[in-house]
C-alpha positions in Angstrom: -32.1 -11.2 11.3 -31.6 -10.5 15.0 -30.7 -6.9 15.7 -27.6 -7.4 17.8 -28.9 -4.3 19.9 -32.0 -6.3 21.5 -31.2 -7.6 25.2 -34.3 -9.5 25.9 -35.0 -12.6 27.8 -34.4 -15.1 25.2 -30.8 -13.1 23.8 -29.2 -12.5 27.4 -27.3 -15.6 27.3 -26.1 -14.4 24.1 -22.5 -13.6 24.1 -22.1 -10.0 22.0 -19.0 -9.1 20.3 -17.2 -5.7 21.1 -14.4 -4.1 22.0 -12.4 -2.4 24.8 -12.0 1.3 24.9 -9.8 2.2 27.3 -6.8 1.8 25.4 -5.5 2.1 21.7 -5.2 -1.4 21.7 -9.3 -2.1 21.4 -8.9 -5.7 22.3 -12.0 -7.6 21.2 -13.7 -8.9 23.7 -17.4 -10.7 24.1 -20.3 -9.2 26.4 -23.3 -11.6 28.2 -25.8 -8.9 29.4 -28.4 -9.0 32.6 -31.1 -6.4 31.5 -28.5 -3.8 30.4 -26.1 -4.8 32.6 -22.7 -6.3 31.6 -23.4 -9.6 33.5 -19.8 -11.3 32.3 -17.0 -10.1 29.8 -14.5 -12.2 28.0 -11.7 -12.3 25.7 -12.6 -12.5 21.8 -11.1 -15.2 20.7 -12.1 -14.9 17.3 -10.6 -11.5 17.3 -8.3 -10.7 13.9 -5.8 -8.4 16.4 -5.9 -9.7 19.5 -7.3 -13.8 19.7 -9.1 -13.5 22.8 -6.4 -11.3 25.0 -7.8 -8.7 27.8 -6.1 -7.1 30.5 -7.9 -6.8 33.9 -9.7 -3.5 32.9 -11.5 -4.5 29.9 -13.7 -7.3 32.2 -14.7 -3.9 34.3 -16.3 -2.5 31.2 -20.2 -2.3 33.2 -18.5 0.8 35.2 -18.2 3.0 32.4 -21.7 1.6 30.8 -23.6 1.4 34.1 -21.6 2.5 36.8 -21.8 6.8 36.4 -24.2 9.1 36.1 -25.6 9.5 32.4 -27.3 12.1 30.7 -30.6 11.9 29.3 -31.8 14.8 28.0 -29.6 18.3 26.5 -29.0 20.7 29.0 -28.7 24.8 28.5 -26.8 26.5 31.2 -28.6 30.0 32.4 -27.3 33.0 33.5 -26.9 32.1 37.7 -24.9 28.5 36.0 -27.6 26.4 36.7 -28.8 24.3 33.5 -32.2 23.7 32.4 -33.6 20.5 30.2 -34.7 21.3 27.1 -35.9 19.5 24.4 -34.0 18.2 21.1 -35.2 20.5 18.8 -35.0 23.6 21.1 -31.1 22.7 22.0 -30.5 21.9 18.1 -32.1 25.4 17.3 -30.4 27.3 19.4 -27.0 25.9 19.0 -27.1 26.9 15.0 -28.4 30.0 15.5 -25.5 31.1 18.1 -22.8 28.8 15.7 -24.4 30.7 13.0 -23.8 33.9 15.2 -20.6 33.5 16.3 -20.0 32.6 12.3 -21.5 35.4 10.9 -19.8 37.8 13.6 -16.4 36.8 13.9 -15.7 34.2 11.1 -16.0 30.4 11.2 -12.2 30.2 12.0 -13.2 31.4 15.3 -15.2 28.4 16.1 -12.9 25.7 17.8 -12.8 22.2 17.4 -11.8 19.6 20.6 -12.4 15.6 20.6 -13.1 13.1 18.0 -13.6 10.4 20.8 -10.9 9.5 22.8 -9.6 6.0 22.6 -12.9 4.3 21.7 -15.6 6.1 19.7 -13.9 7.8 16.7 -16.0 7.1 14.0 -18.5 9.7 15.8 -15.5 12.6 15.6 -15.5 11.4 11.5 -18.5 13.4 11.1 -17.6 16.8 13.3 -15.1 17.7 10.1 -18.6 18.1 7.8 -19.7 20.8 10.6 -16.6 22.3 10.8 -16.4 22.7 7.0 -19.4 23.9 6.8 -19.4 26.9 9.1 -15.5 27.8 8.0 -13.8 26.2 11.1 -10.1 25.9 10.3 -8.9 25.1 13.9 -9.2 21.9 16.0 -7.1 19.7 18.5 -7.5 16.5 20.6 -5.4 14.3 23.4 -2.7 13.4 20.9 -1.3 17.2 21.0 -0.9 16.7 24.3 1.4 13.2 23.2 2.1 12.1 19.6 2.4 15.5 17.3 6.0 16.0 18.0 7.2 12.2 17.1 4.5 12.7 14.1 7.0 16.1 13.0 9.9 13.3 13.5 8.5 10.8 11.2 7.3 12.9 8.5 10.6 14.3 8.4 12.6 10.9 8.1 9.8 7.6 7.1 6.7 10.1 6.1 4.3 8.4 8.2 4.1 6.5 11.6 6.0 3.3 12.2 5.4 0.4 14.6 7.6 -1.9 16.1 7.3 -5.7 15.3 7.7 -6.6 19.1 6.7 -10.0 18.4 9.3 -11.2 16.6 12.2 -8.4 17.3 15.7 -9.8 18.8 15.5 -6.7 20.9 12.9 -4.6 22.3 13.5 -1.0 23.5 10.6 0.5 25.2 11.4 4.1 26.3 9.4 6.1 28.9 6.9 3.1 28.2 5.5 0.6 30.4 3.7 -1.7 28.7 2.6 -3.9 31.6 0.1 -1.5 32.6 0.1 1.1 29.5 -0.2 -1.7 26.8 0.1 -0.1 23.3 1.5 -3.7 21.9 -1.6 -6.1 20.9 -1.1 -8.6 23.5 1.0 -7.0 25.4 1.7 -9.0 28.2 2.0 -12.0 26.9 4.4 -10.4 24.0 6.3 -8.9 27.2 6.4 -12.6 28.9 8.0 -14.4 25.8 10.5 -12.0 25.2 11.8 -12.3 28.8 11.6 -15.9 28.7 13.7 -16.2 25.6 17.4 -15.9 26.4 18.1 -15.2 22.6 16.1 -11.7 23.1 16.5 -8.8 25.1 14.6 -6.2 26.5 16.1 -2.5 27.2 13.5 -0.4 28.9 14.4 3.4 29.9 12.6 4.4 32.9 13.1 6.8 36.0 10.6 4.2 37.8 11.1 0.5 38.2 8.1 -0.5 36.5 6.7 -4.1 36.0 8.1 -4.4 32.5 11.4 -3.3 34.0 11.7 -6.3 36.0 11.3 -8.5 33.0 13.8 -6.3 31.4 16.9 -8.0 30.6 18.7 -4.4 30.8 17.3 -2.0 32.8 18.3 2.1 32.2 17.2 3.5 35.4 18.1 7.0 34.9 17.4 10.8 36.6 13.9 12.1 35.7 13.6 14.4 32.9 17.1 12.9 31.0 16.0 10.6 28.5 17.4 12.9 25.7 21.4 12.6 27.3 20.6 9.3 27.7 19.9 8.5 24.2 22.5 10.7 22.4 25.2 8.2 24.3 24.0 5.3 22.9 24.2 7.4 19.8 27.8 8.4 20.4 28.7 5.0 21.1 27.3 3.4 17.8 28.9 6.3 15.7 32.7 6.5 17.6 32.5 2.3 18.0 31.4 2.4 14.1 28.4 -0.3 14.7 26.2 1.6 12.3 24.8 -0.4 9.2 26.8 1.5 6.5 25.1 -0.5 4.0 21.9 0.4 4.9 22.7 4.2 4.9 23.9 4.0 1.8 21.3 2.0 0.3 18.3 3.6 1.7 18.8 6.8 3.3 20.3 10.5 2.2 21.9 12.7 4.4 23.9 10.3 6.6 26.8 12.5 6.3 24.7 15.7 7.5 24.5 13.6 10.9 27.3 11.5 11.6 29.3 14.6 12.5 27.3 15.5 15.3 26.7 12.2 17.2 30.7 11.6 17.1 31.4 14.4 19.1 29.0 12.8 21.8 30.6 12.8 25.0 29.5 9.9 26.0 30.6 10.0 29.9 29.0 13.1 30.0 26.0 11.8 29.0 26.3 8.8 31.2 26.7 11.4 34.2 23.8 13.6 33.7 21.7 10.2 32.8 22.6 9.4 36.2 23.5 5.7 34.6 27.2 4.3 34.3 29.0 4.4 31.6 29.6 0.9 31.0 26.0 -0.3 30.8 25.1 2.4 28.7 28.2 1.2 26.6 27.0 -2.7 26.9 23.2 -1.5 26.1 24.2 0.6 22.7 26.6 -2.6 21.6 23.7 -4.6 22.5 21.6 -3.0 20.0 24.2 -3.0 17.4 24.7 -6.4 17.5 20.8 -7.5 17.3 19.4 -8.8 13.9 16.3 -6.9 14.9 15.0 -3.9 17.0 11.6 -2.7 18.2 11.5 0.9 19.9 8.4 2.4 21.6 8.2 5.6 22.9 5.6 6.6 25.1 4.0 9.2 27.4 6.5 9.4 30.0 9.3 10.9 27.8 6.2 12.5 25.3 5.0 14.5 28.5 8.5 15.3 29.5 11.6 17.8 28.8 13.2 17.4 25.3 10.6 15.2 23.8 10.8 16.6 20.2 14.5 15.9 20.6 13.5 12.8 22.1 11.7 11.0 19.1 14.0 12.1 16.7 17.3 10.7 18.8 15.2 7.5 19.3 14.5 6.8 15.4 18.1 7.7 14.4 19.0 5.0 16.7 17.4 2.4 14.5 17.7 4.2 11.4 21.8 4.4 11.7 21.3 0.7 13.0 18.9 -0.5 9.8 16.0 -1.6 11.7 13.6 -0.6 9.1 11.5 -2.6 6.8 12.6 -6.3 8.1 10.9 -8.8 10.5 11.0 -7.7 13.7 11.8 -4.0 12.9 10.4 -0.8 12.5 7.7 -0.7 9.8 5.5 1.8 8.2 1.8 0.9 8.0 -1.3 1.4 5.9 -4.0 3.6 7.3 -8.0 3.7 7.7 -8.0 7.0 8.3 -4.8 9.0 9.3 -5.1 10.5 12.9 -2.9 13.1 11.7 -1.5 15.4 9.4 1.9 13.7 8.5 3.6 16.4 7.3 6.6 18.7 7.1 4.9 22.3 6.8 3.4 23.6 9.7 0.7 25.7 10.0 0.5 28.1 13.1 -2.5 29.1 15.5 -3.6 32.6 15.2 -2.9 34.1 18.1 0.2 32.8 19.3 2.2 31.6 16.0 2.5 28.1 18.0 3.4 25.4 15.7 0.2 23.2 14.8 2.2 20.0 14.3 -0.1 16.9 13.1 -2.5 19.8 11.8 -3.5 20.1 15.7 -3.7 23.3 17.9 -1.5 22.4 21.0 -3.2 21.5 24.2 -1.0 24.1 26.1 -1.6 27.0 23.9 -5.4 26.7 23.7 -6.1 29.3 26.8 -3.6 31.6 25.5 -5.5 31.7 22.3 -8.7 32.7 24.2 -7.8 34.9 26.8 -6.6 37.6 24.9 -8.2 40.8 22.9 -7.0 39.9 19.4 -9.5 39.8 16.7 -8.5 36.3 15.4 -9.2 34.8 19.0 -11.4 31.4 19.6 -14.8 32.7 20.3 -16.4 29.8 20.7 -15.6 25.9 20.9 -17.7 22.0 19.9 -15.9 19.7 22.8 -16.8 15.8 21.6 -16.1 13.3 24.1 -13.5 14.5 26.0 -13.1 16.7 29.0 -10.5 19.2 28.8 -10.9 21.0 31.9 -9.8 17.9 33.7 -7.3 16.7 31.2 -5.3 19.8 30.2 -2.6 21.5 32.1 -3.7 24.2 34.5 -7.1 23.6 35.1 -7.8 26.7 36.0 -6.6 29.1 33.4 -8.4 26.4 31.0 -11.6 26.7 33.0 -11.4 30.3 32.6 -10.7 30.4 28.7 -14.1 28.2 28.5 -16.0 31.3 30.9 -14.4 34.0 28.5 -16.0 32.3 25.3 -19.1 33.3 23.3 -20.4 29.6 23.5 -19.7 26.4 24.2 -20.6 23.0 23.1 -20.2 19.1 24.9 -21.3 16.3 23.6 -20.8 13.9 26.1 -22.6 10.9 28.0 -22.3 12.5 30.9 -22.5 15.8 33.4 -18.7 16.5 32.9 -16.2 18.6 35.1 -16.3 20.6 31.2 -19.7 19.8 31.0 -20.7 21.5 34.2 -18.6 25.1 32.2 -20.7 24.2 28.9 -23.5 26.4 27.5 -25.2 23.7 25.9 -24.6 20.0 26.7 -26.2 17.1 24.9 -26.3 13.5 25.8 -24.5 11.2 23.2 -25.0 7.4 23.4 -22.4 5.2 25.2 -19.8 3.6 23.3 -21.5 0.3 23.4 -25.2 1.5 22.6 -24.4 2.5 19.0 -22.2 1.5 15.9 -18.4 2.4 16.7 -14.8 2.0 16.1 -11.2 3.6 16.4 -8.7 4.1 13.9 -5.8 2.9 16.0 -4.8 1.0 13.3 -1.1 1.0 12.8 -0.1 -3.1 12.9 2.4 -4.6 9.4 2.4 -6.2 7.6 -1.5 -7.5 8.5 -3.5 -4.3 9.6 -6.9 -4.5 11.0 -9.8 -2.7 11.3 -13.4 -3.5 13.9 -16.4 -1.8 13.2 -18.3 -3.0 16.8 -22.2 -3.1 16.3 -23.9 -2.0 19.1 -24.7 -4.3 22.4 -27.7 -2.2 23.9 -30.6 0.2 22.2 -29.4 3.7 23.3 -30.6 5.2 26.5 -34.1 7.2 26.0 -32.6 10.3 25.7 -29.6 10.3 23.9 -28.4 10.5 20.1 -25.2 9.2 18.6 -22.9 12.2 17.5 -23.9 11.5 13.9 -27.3 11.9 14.3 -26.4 14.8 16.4 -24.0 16.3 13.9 -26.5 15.6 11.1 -29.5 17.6 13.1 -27.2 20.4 13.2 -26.3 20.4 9.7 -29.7 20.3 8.5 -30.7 23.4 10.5 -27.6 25.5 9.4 -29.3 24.2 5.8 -25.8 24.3 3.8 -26.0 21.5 1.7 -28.3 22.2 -1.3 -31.4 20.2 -1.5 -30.7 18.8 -4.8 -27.3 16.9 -3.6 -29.2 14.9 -1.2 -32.2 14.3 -3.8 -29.1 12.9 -6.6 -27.2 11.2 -3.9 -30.7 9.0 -2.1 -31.9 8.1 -5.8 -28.3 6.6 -6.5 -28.1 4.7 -3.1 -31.4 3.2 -3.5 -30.1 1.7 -7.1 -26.9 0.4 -5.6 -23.1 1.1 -5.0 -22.2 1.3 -8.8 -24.4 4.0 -9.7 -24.2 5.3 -6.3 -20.2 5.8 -6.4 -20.6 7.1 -10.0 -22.6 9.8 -8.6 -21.2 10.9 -6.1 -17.6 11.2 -8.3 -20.2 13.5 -10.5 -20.9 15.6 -8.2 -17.6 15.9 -6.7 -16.8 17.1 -10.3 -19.0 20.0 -10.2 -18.9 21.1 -6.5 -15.1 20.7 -5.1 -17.1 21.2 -1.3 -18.8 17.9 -1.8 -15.1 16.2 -0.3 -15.6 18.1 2.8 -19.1 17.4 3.8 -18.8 13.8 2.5 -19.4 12.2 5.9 -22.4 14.0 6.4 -23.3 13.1 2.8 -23.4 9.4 3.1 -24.9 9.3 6.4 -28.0 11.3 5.2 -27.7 9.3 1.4 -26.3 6.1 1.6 -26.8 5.6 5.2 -30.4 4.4 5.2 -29.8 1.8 3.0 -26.9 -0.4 5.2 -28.1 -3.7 6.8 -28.8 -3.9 10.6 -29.2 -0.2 11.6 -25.6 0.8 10.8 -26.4 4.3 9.5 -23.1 5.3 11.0 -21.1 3.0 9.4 -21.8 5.2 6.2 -18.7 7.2 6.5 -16.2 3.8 5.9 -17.5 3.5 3.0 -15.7 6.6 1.9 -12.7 5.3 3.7 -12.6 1.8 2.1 -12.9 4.3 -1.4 -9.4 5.8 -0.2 -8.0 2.2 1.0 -8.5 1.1 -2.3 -7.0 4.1 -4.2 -3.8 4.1 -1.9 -3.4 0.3 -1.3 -4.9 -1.8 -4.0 -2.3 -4.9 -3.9 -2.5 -4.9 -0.2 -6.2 -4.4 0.0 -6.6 -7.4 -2.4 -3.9 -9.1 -0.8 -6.0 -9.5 2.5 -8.6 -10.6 0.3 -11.0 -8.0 -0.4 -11.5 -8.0 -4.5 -12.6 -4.3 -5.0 -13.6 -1.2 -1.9 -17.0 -2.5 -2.5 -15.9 -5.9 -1.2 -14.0 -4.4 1.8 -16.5 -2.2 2.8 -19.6 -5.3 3.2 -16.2 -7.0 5.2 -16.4 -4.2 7.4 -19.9 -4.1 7.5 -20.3 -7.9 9.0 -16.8 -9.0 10.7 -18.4 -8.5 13.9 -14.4 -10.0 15.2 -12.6 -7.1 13.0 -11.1 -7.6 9.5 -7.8 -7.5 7.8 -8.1 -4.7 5.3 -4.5 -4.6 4.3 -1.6 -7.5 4.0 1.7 -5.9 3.1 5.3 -7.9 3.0 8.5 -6.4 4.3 9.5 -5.4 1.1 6.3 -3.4 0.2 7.5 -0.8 3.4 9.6 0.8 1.4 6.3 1.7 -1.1 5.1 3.7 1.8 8.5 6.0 2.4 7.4 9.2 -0.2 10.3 11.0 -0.3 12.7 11.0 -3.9 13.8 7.6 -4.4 11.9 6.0 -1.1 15.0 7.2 0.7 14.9 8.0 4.5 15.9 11.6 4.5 18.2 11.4 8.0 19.1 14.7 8.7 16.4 17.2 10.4 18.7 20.4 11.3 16.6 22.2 14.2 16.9 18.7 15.8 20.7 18.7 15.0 21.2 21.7 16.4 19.8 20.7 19.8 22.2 17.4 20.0 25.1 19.8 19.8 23.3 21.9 22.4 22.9 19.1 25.2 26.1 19.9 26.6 24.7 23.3 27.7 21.0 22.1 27.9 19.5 22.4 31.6 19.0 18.6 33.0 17.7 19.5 35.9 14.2 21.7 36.9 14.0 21.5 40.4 14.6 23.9 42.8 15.0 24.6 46.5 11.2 25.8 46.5 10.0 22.9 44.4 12.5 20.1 44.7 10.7 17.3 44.0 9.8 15.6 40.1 6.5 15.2 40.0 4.9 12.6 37.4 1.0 13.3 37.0 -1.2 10.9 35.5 1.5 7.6 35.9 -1.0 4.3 34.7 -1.3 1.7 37.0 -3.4 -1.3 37.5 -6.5 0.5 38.8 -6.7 3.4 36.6 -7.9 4.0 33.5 -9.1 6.9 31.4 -11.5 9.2 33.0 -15.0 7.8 31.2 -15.1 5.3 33.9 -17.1 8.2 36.2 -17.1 5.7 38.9 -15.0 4.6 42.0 -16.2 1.2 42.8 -14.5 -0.2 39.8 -11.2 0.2 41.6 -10.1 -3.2 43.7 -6.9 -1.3 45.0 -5.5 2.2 45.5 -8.8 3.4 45.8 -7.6 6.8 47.1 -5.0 7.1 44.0 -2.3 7.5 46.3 1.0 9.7 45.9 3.8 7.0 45.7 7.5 8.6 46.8 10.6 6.4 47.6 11.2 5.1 51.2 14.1 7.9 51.5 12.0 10.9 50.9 9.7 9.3 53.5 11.9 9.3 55.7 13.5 12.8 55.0 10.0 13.6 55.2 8.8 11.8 58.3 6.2 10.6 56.0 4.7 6.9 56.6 2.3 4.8 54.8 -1.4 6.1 54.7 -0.2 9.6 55.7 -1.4 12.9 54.6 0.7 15.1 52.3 0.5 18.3 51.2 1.8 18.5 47.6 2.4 22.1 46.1 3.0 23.3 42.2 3.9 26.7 40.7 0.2 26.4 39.7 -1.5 24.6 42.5 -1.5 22.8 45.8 -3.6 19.3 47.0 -4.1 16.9 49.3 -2.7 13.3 48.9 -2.2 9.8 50.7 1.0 8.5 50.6 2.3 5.4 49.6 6.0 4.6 50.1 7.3 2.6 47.5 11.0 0.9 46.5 10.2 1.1 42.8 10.8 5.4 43.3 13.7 6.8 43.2 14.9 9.6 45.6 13.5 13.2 44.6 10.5 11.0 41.6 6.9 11.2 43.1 4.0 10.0 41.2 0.4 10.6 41.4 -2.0 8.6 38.9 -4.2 9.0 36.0 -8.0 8.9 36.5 -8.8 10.7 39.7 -9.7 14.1 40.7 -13.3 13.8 39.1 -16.1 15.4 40.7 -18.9 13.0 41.0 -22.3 13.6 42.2 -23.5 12.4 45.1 -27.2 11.1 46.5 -27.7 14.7 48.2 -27.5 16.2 44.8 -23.4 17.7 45.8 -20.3 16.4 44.0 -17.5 14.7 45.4 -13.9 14.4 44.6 -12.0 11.0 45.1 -8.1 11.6 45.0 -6.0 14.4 43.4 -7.2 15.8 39.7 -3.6 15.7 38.3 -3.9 19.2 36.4 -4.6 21.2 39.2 -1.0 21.4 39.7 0.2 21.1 36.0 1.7 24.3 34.5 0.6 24.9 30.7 4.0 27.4 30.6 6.2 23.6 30.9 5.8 22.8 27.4 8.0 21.6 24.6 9.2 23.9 22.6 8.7 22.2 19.3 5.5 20.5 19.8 4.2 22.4 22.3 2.9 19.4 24.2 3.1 19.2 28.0 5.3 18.1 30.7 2.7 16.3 32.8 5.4 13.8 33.6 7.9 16.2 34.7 6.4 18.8 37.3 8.6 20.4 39.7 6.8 19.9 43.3 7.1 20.5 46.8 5.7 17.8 49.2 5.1 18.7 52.9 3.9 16.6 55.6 0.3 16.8 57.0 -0.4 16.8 61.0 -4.3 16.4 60.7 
């Protein structure tokens, strides 16, 4: 059999199955290589998620592959900051003995965890929790602190797990703080947005500041103040309650404490609300009926309210709008979903960091509170951090106080394909594989009632050089030598015999060590790895996954036709176009709801407490100094996230312009192409302007992507456009979740004469 790795003459007209990374979405897509370029990309059509769908980003997929600057060889940073090569062995070596050190020293809570892949390559980040188990690490975060834990607080209050919209088929779609034109986040998304606009039985409500290009399909469009989502949904909320459009049949048949809540939405004042939103009353009024009246609603929620004031308070207003409506568990509503792997802790107790007491919601440290827990002289401080595939000194609020918790640690770790802005603050950096050189996949999987799951086999050999992060989490792990001898001897003999006895003894040995569940991914990769068709030692960690699938959904697993988690793992192993691993029915949603009774539990009272609060909640976080709102990091149609370490992949706004409305331009004298000055509490930076009508007065926006420092041919680096986190504060922060206001940044912009 044809490795599907091997790009030589007589396989380049070969069309290679894959997948996007630049979104959660992962649309499938197909890959004709030149060499080990990405001559042409196409749609999937054979795809079980998305049939063939891309947007414009995925076909400039040879940028991130080809288009930056990759590491070939582990670097070790000396004491003037420059960084030596070194070989595998030596960087391996040395990186357990000061992991060891810092272990030994300070404890293995002290050793930080950040990554697990970003929004393409997390079956790499499976295999960092066997390290971090096995030198005592406790602690660890990634980019969905900084979005999803307080909405994941929310739900395992009310549903106990995430929930998805059914935007396909909903009578009305509510997409809040969400563009998905450019943002995506619904398989398909454009052409789901496109039949729901052209359908005059449906309606789409979107809730944006900014006029965005799903706005102007909207049929309703809630274009409120900045930073007021939270007034804005507590009116629709007082309208269903004091109109009585609730479902009351649906509260009473499938949800407790309605009566904890009810109290608190009818003393709403709904003007009020209406007034702050900065929206009139009526259409607010005609929106909330709206949704009463629909047979169906979808919501989404996305970064621009997640990365704003209030957006705890936020997602829990938003879900009690189609809780109290009964949009749960029916087509075209809100549904619970099965899992692959949960990408987070879905739970009501919270653990707190060590330093600080912050809440660790979704069993993640958050993003704003990681400096804090460095810089400081308490024993139970970070000492040292393993960053995977990410690049937090770009992507986290306050650049510089980050970039200084990073110089204040005992070590640091990146594993990364290239010479990141973190990279450049590493002690040790060491060059993984790209995402399309290596077996990969994402556990974005969150679709009802058919969930699916793509293991992507890999297009390209991996650059001389480089490792995958298994291997490279493997090397470690056999140099720190904590996993006896004589499991690995039990556990190869079984694999070599076959999955039966294989399976029967790892559950043996499970029984007599309980730390055999913890270093299980590390486990199969050494054990059962070896043995898997085509090269796909990394793969071995799904096997334990399809295990737990089979466990937690056995009539939905076989349902989607898969007879046993033996049968769904070899589905994994060769749907080179993804595979259905679960098929659920409407009815079955309820199953997934664990509280007494599979009731929805309504009432949260912190939350509560806030609604009643609103009335003397500050809307408004402007001042004279710093008048303007500032959203950093808004998506648009030539950015993506910051792997693409390249410029030329941009066919517009190749500056990443700051856009303001046509009235601040003028209040400012500022014209197209002109040079601003934009000033933070915590920073200042150049921009280009671009004046555009979709702003309102007082909203600028700078985008996502930009501000890296790239190197250039005379060995320097270079920075295209503004690195939005210069001039975020860390101290704006929800005060639940903890997660950042990126989208909500009180500013000053000034005009430039030079």
């Amino acid at each position: 059999m044809t490795h599907p790795a091997k790009a030589t003459e007589a396989t380049e007209a070969t069309w290679h199955k894959n997948a996007c990374i630049l979104c959660e979405n992962n649309c499938g897509i197909q890959i004709q290589l030149d060499g080990r370029r990405f001559a042409k990309i196409r749609g999937d059509k054979e795809h079980v998620l998305t049939g063939g769908y891309t947007c414009n980003k995925a076909l400039r997929l040879d940028h991130y592959q080809n288009g930056g600057e990759r590491l070939t060889t582990p670097l070790r940073r000396e004491a003037d900051g420059s960084f030596t090569p070194i070989d595998w062995d030596t960087a391996i070596r040395e990186i357990a003995a000061r992991l060891k050190t810092v272990r030994d020293t300070h404890g293995g809570e002290s050793i930080f965890y950040y990554g697990g892949g970003g929004q393409g390559n997390h079956l790499g980040g499976s295999y960092s929790s066997a390290l971090m188990r096995a030198l005592g690490g406790r602690y660890r975060s990634n980019a969905l602190a900084q979005e999803k834990t307080g909405e994941a607080w929310v739900d395992a209050h009310l549903t106990g797990g995430h929930t998805a919209g059914e935007f396909e088929h909903a009578e009305v779609s509510l997409f809040i703080g969400k563009n998905p034109w450019q943002t995506h986040g619904v398989p398909r998304a454009r052409t789901v947005l496109k039949e729901i606009a052209k359908d005059p039985a449906r309606t789409m409500i979107v809730i944006d500041p900014v006029r965005t290009e799903s706005a102007d399909l909207a049929d309703i469009h809630l274009q409120l103040r900045p930073g007021t989502d939270a007034w804005c949904l507590a009116g629709i909320l007082g309208v269903l309650v004091q109109e009585d459009l609730i479902d009351h049949a649906f509260l009473k048949a499938h949800t407790t404490q309605a009566e904890e809540v009810l109290p608190h939405l009818k003393t709403v004042d709904v003007a009020q609300c209406a007034e702050v939103s900065g929206l009139d009353e009526d259409l607010l009024r005609t929106t909330a009926r709206r949704i009463a009246s629909a047979s169906s609603l979808s919501t989404y929620e996305d970064l621009g309210v997640q990365q704003g004031p209030n957006s705890t308070l936020i997602s829990y207003l938003n879900k009690l709008i189609w809780v109290l409506t009964g949009n749960f568990a029916k087509p075209g509503a809100m549904q619970p979903h099965s899992w692959s792997a949960p990408l987070a802790h879905y739970s009501t107790r919270v653990r707190r960091t060590p330093v600080t007491g912050a809440r660790m919601l979704g069993g993640l440290v958050p993003c704003n509170v990681i400096a804090e827990e460095i810089l400081t002289d308490h024993p139970k401080r970070f000492r040292a951090m393993v960053i995977e595939s990410s690049n937090p000194a770009h992507s986290l609020a306050d650049s510089a106080t980050f970039r200084e918790a990073l110089a204040a640690l005992d070590l640091v770790v990146l594993i990364d394909i290239a010479h990141t802005e973190t990279g450049r603050l590493a002690d040790y950096v060491l060059p993984a594989a790209s995402q399309f050189e290596k077996w990969e996949a994402t556990f974005f999987n969150v679709e009802f009632p058919r969930n699916n799951f793509h293991l992507r086999a890999p297009v390209l050999d991996p650059l001389p050089g480089t490792l995958t992060e298994p291997e490279i989490y493997a090397r470690l792990m056999r140099e720190l030598d904590v996993v006896p001898r004589t499991h690995l001897a039990v556990l190869r003999t079984a694999a070599r015999l076959g999955r039966t006895p294989f399976k029967l003894a790892f559950a043996a040995l499970a029984a007599v060590d309980k730390k055999v569940f913890g270093l299980a991914p590390y486990l199969l990769y050494e054990t059962l790895g070896p043995t898997l068709p085509n090269g796909a030692r990394s793969a071995a960690v799904l096997w334990g996954l399809a295990q737990r699938i089979g466990r937690a959904y056995p009539k939905a697993m076989r349902r989607a036709g898969h007879a046993d988690a033996d049968a769904l793992f070899d589905a994994m192993l060769a749907g080179r176009s993804g595979v259905t691993f679960t098929e659920d029915e409407h009815e079955d949603a309820w199953q997934y709801v664990p509280h007494d009774d599979h009731r929805i539990p309504v009432a949260i009272p912190e939350l509560l407490d806030l609604i009643d609060a609103l009335d003397k909640t500050p809307s408004v976080h402007t001042t004279p100094e710093f008048p303007f709102v500032l959203a950093a990091g808004q998506r648009r149609a030539f950015t993506a996230n910051v792997i693409f370490r390249d410029t030329t992949w941009r066919k517009r706004d190749a500056g990443g312009a700051l856009r303001i409305s046509p009235h601040d331009a003028e209040q400012l004298g500022l014209a197209d192409g002109a040079a601003a000055r934009i000033t933070t509490r915590r920073g200042t930076a150049r921009a280009t302007i671009e004046i555009d009508d979709r702003m309102q007065a007082g909203h600028a926006a700078l985008p996502n992507g930009f501000g890296l420092d790239l190197p250039t041919a005379d060995g320097t680096t270079e920075r295209t456009g503004v690195a939005p986190n210069d001039l975020t504060d860390a101290q704006w922060r929800d005060p639940i979740a903890g997660s950042p206001w990126h989208k909500h940044v009180p500013a000053r912009i000034e005009a430039l004469l030079d």
